[in-house]
Wavefront OBJ file of the C-alpha trace (Angstrom):
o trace
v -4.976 13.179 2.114
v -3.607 10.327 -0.073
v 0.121 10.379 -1.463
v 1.852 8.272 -3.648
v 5.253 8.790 -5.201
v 7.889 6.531 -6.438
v 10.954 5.835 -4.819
v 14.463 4.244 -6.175
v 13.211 0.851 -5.263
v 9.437 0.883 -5.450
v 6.908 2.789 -4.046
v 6.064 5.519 -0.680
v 2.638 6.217 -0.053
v 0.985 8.521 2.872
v -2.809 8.207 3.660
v -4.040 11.172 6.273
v -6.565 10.237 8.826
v -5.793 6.538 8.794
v -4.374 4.385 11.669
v -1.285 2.097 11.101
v -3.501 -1.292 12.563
v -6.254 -0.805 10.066
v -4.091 -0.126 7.045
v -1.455 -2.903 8.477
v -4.971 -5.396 8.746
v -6.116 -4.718 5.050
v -2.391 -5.072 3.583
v -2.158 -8.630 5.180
v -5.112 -9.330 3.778
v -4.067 -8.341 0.304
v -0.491 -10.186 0.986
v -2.250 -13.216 1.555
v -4.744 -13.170 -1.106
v -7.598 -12.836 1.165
v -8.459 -9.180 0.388
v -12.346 -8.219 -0.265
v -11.025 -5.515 -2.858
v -9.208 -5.552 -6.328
v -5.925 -6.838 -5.435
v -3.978 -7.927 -8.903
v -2.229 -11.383 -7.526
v 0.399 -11.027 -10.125
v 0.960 -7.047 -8.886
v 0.986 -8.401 -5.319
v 4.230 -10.729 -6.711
v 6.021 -8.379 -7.894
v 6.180 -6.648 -4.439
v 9.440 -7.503 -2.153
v 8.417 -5.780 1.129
v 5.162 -3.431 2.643
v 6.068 -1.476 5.422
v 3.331 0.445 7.227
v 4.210 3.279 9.626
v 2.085 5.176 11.852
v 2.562 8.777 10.792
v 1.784 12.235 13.380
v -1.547 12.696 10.728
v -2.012 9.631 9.621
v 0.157 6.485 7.850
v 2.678 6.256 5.733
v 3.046 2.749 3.947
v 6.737 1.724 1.938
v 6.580 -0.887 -0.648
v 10.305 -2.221 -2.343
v 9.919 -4.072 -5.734
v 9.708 -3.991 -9.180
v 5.660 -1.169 -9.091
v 5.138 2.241 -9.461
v 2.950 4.668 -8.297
v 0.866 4.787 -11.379
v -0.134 1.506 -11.248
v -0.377 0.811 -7.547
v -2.295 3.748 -6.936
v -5.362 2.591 -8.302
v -5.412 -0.466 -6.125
v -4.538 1.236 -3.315
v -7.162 3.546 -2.961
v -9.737 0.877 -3.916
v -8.221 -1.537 -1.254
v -7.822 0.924 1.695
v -8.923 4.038 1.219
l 1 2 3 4 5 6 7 8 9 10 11 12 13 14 15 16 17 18 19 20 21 22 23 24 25 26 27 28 29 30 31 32 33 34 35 36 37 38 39 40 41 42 43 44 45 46 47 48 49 50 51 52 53 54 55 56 57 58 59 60 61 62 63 64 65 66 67 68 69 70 71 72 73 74 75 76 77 78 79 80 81
């Protein structure tokens, strides 16, 4: 299962099945331009904070800043799914 809704300040995603360490791994990657995947650099600077939680079924990951869920989701599911 893959989620992603908007919030008041950015973005909420949940991806089912998925540890927090391997979705925390690939988002530091992305942060720090080093990703393998699509990652938008000027996207990636609009983004304040990425907070990954490990979830009962899977991961829930919180991103504050100035994105929505229609254009992150794209990315995300090419860079972690």
């Amino acid at each position: 299962m893959f989620k992603v809704n908007n919030t008041q300040n950015g973005v909420k995603a949940f991806l089912g099945g998925l540890k927090a360490e391997e979705i925390n791994a690939k988002v530091q990657e992305c942060q720090e331009g080093q990703c393998s995947c699509a990652c938008d650099p000027q996207m990636m600077q609009k983004i304040e904070k990425i907070e990954v939680a490990a979830e009962e079924n899977g991961t829930s990951i919180t991103i504050t800043g100035k994105v929505s869920a229609e254009e992150l989701e794209p990315m995300m599911k090419e860079c972690l799914l």
